[in-house]
C-alpha positions as CSV (number, residue, x, y, z in Angstrom):
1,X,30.5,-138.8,-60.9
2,X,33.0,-140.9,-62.3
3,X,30.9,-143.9,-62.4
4,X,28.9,-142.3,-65.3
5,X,32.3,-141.1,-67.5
6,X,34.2,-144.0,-67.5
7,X,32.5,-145.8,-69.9
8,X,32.5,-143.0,-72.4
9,X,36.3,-142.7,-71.7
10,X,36.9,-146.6,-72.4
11,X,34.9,-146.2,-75.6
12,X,36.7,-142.9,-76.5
13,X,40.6,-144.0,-75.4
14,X,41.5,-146.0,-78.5
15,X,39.8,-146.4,-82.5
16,X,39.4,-150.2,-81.2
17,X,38.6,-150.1,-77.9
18,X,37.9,-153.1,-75.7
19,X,35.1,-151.2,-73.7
20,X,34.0,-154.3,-71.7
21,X,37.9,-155.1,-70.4
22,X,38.0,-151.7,-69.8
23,X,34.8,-151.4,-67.6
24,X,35.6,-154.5,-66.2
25,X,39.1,-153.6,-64.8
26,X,37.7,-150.0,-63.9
27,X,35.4,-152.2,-61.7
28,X,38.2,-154.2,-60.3
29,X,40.9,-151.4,-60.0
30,X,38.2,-149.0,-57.9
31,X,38.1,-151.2,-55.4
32,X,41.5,-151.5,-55.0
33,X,42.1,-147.9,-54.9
34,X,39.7,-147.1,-52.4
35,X,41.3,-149.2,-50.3
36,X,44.6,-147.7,-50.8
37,X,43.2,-144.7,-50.4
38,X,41.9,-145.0,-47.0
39,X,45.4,-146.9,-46.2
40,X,47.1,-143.8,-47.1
41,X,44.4,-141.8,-45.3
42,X,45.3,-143.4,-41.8
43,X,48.8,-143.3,-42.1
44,X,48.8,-139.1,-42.4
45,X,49.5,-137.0,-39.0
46,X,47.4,-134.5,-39.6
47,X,48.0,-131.0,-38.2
48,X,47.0,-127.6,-39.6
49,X,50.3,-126.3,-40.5
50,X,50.6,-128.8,-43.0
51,X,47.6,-128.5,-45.3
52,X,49.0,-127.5,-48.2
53,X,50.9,-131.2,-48.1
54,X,47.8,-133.3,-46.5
55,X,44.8,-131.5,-48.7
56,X,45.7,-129.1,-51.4
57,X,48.3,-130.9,-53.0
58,X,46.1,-134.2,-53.2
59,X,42.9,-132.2,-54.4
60,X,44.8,-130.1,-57.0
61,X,46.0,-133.8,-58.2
62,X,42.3,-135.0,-58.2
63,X,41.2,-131.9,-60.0
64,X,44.0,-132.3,-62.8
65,X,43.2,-136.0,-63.4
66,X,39.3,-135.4,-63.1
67,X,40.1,-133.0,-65.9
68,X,41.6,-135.4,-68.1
69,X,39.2,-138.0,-67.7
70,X,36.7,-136.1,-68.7
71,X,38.5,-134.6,-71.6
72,X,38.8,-138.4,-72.6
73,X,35.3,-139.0,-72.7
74,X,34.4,-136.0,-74.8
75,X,34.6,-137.6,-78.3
76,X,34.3,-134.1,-79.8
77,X,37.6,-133.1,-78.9
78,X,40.0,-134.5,-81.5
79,X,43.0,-132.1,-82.4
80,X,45.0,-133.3,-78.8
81,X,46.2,-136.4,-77.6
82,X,43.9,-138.5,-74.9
83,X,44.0,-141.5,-72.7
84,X,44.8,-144.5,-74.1
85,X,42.7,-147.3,-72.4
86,X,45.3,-147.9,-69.5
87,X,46.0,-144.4,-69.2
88,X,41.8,-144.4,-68.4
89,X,42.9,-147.1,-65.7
90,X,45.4,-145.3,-64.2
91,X,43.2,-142.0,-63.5
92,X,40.6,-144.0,-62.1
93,X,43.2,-145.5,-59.8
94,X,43.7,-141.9,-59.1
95,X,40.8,-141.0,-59.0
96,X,39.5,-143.6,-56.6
97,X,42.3,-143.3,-54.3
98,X,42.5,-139.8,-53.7
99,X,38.2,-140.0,-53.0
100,X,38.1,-142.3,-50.8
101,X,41.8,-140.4,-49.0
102,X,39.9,-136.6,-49.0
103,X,37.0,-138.3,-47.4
104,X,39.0,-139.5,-44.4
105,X,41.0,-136.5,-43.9
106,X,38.8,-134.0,-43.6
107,X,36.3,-134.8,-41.4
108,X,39.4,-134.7,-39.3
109,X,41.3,-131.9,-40.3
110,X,37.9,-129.8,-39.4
111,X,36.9,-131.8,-36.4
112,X,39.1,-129.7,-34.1
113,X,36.8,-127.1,-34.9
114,X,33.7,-127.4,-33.8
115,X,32.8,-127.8,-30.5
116,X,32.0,-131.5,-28.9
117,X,28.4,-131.4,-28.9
118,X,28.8,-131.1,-32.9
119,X,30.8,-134.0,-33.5
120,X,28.5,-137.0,-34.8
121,X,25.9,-134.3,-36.5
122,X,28.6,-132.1,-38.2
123,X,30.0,-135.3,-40.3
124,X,26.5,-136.5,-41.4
125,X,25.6,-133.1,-42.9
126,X,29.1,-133.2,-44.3
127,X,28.0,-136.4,-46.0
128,X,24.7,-135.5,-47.2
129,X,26.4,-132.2,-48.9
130,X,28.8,-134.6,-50.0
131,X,26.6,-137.3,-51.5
132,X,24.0,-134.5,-53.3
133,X,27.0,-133.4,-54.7
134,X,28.2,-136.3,-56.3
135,X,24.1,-136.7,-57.6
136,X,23.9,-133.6,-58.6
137,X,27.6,-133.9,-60.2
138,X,26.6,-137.2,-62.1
139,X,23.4,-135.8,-63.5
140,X,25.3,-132.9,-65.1
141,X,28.0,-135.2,-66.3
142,X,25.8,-137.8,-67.8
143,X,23.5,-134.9,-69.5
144,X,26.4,-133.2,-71.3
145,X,28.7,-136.1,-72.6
146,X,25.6,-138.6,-73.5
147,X,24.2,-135.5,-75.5
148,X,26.8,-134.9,-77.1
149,X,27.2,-138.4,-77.9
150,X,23.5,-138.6,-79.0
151,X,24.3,-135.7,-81.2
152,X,27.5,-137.3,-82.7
153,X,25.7,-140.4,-83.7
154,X,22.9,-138.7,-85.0
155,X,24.7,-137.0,-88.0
C-alpha cells in the first residue's frame, strides 16, 4: 500500500519539495530496509510466551508510522505539523523493515499450530490473503488521497 502514498507524502512533506530525490531515495532506502528487516527476522527466538515483544510491539510500531505516513500525504490536513521529507524517509525505512520482519515471523510463530500435513498449503493461503490485502489496500489508498487531490486542484 505504501508504494501508492509515498509519492503524495514527498509532494506534501515540505512547500518546496524535491519529489523526484524523494521517490528516488524511497526506492533505494526500501530495499535496504527489507533486507534489514528479514535480518532482524532471523535473528528472533521465537516462542509463544513472548509475543507481545516478537509481534505486538513491532505491529503496533507499524500501525503508528503507517498512520503518520498517511496523515503526510493527505494535503487537506494543515493545522498539525507533518513529515518533513526525511522524516517521509525514515517511516518508509520503518515501514519497509517491519513488512518484510512480520512476514517472516509469523508464518513461524503459527506454524507450530497446524498439523504437518498443512505446512506448505497453510503459508500459500497466508500469502494470497496477504497479497489481496495489500491490492485491495492500495486501491482504497490510491482512490481516497488522489481524489482528494483531484479535488484540491480543481478549485
Amino acid at each position: 500500500m505504501g508504494d501508492s502514498v509515498y509519492p503524495y507524502a514527498c509532494a506534501n512533506a515540505s512547500s518546496t519539495p524535491d519529489v523526484a530525490g524523494c521517490e528516488m531515495w524511497s526506492n533505494e532506502l526500501s530495499l535496504a530496509a527489507q533486507l534489514v528487516g528479514c535480518f532482524f527476522a532471523s535473528r528472533v527466538a521465537l516462542d509463544g510466551r513472548n509475543l507481545g515483544a516478537t509481534l505486538w510491539a513491532p505491529v503496533a510500531v507499524y500501525t503508528g508510522w503507517f498512520g503518520l505516513l498517511l496523515y503526510t500525504s493527505w494535503s487537506g490536513a494543515l493545522s498539525l505539523p507533518r513529515l518533513s521529507e526525511r522524516g517521509v524517509l525514515v517511516d518508509l525505512f520503518v515501514l519497509r523493515g517491519l513488512g518484510p520482519y512480520a512476514r517472516a515471523v509469523v508464518p513461524r510463530l503459527i506454524q507450530p499450530c497446524y498439523a504437518k500435513t498443512h505446512h506448505e498449503d497453510l503459508p500459500v493461503f497466508f500469502g494470497v490473503v496477504g497479497v489481496l490485502g495489500n491490492v485491495g489496500g492500495s486501491l482504497v489508498a490510491t482512490g481516497l488521497i488522489g481524489a482528494r487531490q483531484f479535488r484540491l486542484s480543481a478549485n
